[in-house]
N, C-alpha and C positions, 0 to 999 in steps of 0.2 A: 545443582539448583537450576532448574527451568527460567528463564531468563528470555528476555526480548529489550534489546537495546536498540535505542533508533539516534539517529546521528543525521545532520545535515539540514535545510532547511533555511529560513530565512527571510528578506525583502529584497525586490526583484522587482524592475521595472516590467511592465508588460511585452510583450514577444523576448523577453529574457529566459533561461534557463535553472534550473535545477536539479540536485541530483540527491535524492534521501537513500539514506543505510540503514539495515533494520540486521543487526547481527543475533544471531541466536544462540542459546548454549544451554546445554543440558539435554537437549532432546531433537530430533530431527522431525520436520514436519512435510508432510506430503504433501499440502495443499498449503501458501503463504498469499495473502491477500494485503492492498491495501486499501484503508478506508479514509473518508474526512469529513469532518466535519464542521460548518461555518455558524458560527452565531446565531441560537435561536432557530437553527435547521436539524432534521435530524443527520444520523450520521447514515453516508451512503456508500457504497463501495465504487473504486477506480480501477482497481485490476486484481486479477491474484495468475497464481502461476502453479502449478504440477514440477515438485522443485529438483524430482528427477530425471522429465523426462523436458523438462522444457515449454512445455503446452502454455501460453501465454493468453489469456480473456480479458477485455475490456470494455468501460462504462464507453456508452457513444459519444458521451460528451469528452473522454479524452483520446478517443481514438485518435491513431494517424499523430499524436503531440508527444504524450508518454511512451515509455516504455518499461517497462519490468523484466526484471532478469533475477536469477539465483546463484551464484558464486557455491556450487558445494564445496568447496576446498575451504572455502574460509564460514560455510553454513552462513551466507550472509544475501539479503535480498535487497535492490536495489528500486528506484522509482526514476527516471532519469525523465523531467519535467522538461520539455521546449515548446515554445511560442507561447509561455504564458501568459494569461489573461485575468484581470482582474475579476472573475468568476471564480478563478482557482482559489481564492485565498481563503485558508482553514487551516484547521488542527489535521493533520494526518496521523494517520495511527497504520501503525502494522499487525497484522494478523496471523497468527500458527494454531496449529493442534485444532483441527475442525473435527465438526464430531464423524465419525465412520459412515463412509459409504455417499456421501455427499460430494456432486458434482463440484469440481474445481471452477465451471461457471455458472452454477445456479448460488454456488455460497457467493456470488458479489451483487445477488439480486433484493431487494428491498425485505427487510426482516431477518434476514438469515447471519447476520451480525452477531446473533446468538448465538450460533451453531460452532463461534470459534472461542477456543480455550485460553488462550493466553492472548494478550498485546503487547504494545508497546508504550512508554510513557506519553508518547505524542510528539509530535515537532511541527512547531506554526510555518506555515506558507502566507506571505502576505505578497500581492502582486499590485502595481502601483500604476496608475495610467497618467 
């Protein structure tokens, strides 16, 4: 069964840290993104990743703070949040199975949220000043 489990998350003072899990099973994805979305916004993308070769893309607004990474041994994709900022606070959501032949950095550009197959339940980020 195709599957996307996300784990981690939480409240977090601002310039504090976080770190989200997004474990997969059933299927192996070439392209993992994460997305999030905050109250009444739509939903936007933060980074994804190329989960074999390591190729790492991201939103401007988290560059240089986030990071993403892919564990293939454990088929698991990580978010690893620092200096957060009460901008950050949302639903994150993790991203597999995009459709073929799609840039690993144009799938994190506005609309293309479509273009992926499966997600995750969601995990709230609230960041607190």
């Amino acid at each position: 069964q195709e599957r996307l489990v996300q784990s981690g998350g939480g409240s977090v003072q601002a310039g504090g840290s976080l770190r989200l899990s997004c474990e997969v099973s059933g299927y192996t994805s070439d392209c993992m993104a994460w997305f999030r979305q905050a109250p009444g916004k739509e939903r936007v993308g933060v980074a994804s990743i190329y989960t074999s070769l390591g190729s790492a893309y991201y939103a401007s607004f988290v560059q240089g703070r986030f990071t993403i990474s892919h564990d293939n041994a454990k088929n698991t994709m990580y978010l690893q949040m620092n200096g957060l900022e009460t901008g950050d606070t949302a639903m994150y959501y993790c991203a597999a199975d995009p459709a073929p032949h799609m840039s690993c950095a144009v799938l994190l550009t506005i609309g293309h949220e479509r273009d992926f197959g499966h997600w995750g339940q969601g995990t709230q980020v609230t960041v607190s000043s």
